[in-house]
N, C-alpha and C positions, 0 to 999 in steps of 0.2 A: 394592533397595527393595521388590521382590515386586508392582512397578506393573503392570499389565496395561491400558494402553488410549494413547489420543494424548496426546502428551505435546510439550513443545516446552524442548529444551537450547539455550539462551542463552550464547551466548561472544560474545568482545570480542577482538580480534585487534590488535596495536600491532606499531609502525612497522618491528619486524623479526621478523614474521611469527609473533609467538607468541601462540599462547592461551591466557586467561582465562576461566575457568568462570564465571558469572555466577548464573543462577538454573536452575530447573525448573520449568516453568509444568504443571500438570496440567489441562491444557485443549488447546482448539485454540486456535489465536492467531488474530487479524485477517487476518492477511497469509498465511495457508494456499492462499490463490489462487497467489499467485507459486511454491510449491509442485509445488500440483495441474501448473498450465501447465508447468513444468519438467519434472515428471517422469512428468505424463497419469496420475496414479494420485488417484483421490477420496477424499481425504483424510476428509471426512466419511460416505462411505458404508463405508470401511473401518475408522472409529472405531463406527459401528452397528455393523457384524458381529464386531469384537469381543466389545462388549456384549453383543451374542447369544450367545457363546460362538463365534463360529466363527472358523476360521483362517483367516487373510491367506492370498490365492491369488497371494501372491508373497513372495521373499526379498529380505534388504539386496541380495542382489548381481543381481539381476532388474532395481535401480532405474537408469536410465541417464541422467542430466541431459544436456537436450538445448535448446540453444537458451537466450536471456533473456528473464529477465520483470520489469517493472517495475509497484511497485501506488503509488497515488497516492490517499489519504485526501482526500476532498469534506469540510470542516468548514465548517460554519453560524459560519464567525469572521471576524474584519473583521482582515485581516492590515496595515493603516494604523491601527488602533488595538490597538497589542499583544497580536493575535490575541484581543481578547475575544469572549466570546460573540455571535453576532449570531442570537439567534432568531427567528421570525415568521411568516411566513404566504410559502409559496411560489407566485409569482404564474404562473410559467413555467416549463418543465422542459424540455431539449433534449437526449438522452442521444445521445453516441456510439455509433459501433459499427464494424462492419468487420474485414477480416479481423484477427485476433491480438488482438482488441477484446471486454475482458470488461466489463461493469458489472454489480454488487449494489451493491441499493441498496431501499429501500422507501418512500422521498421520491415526491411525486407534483404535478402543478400541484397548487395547494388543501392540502397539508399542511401543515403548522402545527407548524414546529420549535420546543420546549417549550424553557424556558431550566434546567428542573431536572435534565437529563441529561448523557449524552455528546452532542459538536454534530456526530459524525460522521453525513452524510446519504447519502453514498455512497463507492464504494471505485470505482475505476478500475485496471483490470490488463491488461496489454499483455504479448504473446508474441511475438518475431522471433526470426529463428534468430540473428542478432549486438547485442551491448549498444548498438552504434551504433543500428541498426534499430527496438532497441525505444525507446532515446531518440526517436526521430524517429517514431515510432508515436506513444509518451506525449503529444508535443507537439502533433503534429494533431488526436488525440482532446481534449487540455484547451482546446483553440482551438474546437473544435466544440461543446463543454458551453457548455450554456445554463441559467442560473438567476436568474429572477429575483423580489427581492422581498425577496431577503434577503443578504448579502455569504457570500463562499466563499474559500476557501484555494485556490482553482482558478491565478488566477494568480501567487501567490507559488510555487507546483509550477510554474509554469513559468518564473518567474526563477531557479529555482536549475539546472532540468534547461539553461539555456542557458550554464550559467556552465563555463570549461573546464575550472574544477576537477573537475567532477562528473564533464561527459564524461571528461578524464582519469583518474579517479576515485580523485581524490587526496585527497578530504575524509575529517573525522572528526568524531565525534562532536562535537565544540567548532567545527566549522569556520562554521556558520550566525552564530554569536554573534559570534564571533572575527573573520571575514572579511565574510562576507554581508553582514550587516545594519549594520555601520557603511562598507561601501561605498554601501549604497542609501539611506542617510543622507545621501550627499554628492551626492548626485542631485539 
């Protein structure tokens, strides 16, 4: 394709282990954090010095995944009312942090999430060296976020990170629909 800069290939992997190509997003994607933390390389300062013309001061095989990272989307949605929009005036803001503990985010007390956009107001990304870890990392930091004034998808990230299927990590793509949400229906 003669592409020269960050790029992000999209596959779908099924239930005996084979992959499907999906899409090619020519951009950076959202979730570049869980990346970055994996592999400690800056995903956005090395998409600059492309643009710049300069060369990567590393190779594919330089890259060494180390450790897990989980990123958890903050949305301005009321997950009891099928995750509609819930925009308005943020009265309280309590961010996490701590070792293995990233937050981006540009929400602040006093911000005022607009209902004509995206409702994502923050990103939550969590590093331990095992998937267990960073499960129980993700959950102490969504337990520690504080927002108030307007509803968030904070706790429904943590009704799914508690479900075994997760930790097993046996779900798919259809698994929220399918299982999830008509178990928490009978609640």
């Amino acid at each position: 394709a003669n592409y020269h800069n960050a790029a992000t290939v999209e596959f779908i992997v099924d239930q005996n282990d084979r992959f499907y190509f999906i899409e090619v997003n020519a951009r950076i994607q959202v979730e570049h954090p869980v990346s970055e933390l994996v592999t400690g390389i800056d995903l956005i300062q090395s998409q600059i010095r492309v643009a710049a013309g300069e060369k990567l001061p590393f190779t594919q095989a330089d890259i060494v995944p180390r450790g897990a990272a989980i990123e958890c989307r903050i949305n301005a949605e009321d997950p009891d009312k099928n995750f509609q929009p819930c925009p308005g005036k943020i009265d309280r803001m309590y961010i996490p942090g701590g070792m293995g503990v990233r937050v981006d985010s540009h929400a602040h007390p006093g911000y005022i999430v607009p209902p004509y956009y995206d409702s994502m107001i923050a990103k939550i990304i969590v590093h331990r060296p095992t998937r267990d870890e960073a499960i129980e990392c993700m959950l102490r930091s969504l337990s520690e976020l504080r927002i108030t004034g307007i509803k968030t998808t904070a706790s429904f990230q943590q009704t799914i990170l508690r479900q075994k299927e997760f930790v097993d990590g046996t779900i798919d793509t259809k698994w929220i629909e399918r299982e999830l949400l008509p178990r928490l229906k009978q609640l």
